[in-house]
N, C-alpha and C positions, 0 to 999 in steps of 0.2 A: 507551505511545503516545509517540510521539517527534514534534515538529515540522517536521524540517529534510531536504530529501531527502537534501543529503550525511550526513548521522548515516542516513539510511536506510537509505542504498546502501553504508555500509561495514558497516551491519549482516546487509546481507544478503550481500554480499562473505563475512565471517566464517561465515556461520550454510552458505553453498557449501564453504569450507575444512571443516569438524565432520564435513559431512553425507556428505562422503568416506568420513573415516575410518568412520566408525557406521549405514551403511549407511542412512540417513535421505536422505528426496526433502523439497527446496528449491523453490516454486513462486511467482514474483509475480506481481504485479500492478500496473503501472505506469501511469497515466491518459494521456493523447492529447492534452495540453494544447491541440496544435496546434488540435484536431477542433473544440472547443467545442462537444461534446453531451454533453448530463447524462449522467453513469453510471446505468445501469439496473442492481441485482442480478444479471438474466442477463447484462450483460455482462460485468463484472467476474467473477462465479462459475465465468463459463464458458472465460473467459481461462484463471482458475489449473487446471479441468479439462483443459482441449487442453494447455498446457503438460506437465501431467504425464504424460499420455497421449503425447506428443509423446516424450517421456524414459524410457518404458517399452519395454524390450528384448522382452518378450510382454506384449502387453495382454489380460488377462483376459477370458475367453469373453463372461460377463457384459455387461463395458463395450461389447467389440464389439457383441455382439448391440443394448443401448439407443439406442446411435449410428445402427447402422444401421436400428433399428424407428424411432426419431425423426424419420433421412434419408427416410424411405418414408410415414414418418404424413401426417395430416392437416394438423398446423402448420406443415410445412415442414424442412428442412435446419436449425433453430436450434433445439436442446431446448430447452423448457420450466425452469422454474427448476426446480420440484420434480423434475423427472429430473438436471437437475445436481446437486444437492444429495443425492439416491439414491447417482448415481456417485460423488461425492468420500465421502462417508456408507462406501461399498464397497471405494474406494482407503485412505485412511486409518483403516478397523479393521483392515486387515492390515498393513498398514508403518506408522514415524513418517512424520510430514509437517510440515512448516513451510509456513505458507501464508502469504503474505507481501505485503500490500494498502499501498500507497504511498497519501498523499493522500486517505485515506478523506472525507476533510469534501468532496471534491469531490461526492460522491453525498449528494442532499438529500431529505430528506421523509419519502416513506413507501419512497423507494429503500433510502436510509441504513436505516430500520430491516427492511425485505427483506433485507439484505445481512447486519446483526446477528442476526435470527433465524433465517436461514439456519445463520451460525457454532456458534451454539448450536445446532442440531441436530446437527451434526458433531459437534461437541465431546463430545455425549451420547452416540455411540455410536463416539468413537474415543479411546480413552485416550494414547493416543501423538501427539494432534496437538496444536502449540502453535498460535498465531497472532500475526502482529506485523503492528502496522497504526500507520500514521502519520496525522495530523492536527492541524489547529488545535485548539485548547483547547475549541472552543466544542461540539464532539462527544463528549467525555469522559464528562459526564452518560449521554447515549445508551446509549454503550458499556457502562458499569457498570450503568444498567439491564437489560441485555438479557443481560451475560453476568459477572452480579454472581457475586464468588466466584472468578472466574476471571480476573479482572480487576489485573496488573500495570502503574503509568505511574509513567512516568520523561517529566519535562519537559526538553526542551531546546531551545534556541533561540538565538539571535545576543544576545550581550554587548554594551552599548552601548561598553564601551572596544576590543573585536575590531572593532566597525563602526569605529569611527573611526581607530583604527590605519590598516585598511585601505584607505579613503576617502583619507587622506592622503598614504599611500604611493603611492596611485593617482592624486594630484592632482600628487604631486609626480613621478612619471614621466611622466604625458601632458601638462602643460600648461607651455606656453614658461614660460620665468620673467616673462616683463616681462608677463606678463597675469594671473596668479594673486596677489591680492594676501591680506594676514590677513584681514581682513576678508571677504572672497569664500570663502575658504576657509573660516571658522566658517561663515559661511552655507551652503554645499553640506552641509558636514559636518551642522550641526541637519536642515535638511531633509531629508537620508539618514537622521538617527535616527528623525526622524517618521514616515517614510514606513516604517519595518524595523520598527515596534512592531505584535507580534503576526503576525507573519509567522512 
């Protein structure tokens, strides 16, 4: 579990470059920052389904048929969680897959552990699929609950000497001189570290 979207995005960058070569499908999942609505399981789940399905040269009879029994059901045009998790359950025992959930701490509650038990049921019937998922720290517990065992984190996160490097470099290219003084400049700089702690 990683904290940082750019540590995300070049990992997922890298994990596109592999899955080239080794015939393995790449799928994420990136949140809507803009939207500000809570992540529901179906939404996120069903992101990394259509992605994949989106990237398949023939989409197995199967898939088509669930899609289109789903489009014609009673619920409407948006499967159910448990037929997504059917699908992907379908898609990943026959290929590797990388599913790849940015931001996870964004989904709260009993979303966040929808989304975990979801994982763990893939996991049970797909040997070939990994999963990488980003978050704050304060989801970790969760995660290792629900998919104990299976469960690799690697912490990263902004170095208070990269923040201030950076802060300064940035102070010292945007602001006239005659208005940035030391003093002004510590003070941006602390407040910038306060404000990056746990980010």
């Amino acid at each position: 579990m990683l904290t940082d979207y750019d540590d995300s995005s070049l990992v997922v960058d890298r994990l596109h470059d592999l899955a080239g070569e080794k015939n393995t499908t790449v799928t994420c999942f990136y949140p809507d920052f803009a939207a500000r609505k809570e992540l529901s399981a179906t939404d996120i789940l069903g992101s990394l389904l259509k992605n994949i399905v989106n990237g398949m040269k023939v989409v197995p009879g199967e898939i088509s048929r669930g899609l289109r029994e789903q489009r014609n059901s009673f619920h409407g045009p948006v499967p159910r969680l448990v037929n997504i998790v059917q699908m992907l359950q379908l898609i990943t025992s026959s290929q590797p897959v990388f599913l790849c959930i940015d931001a996870l701490d964004e989904c709260a509650g009993v979303e966040l552990a929808k989304v975990l038990e979801s994982l763990k049921q893939i996991l049970e019937r797909s040997l070939d699929t990994r999963i990488f998922v980003t978050g704050r720290p304060h989801i970790q517990a969760k995660i290792e609950e629900h998919l104990s065992g299976r469960v690799a984190s690697v912490s990263a996160g902004p170095r208070k000497d990269d923040i201030t490097t950076y802060v300064r470099a940035r102070l010292a290219k945007d602001s006239p001189p005659d208005v940035m003084d030391e003093c002004l400049e510590a003070d941006i700089v602390e407040n910038t570290l306060g404000s990056a702690s746990g980010t």
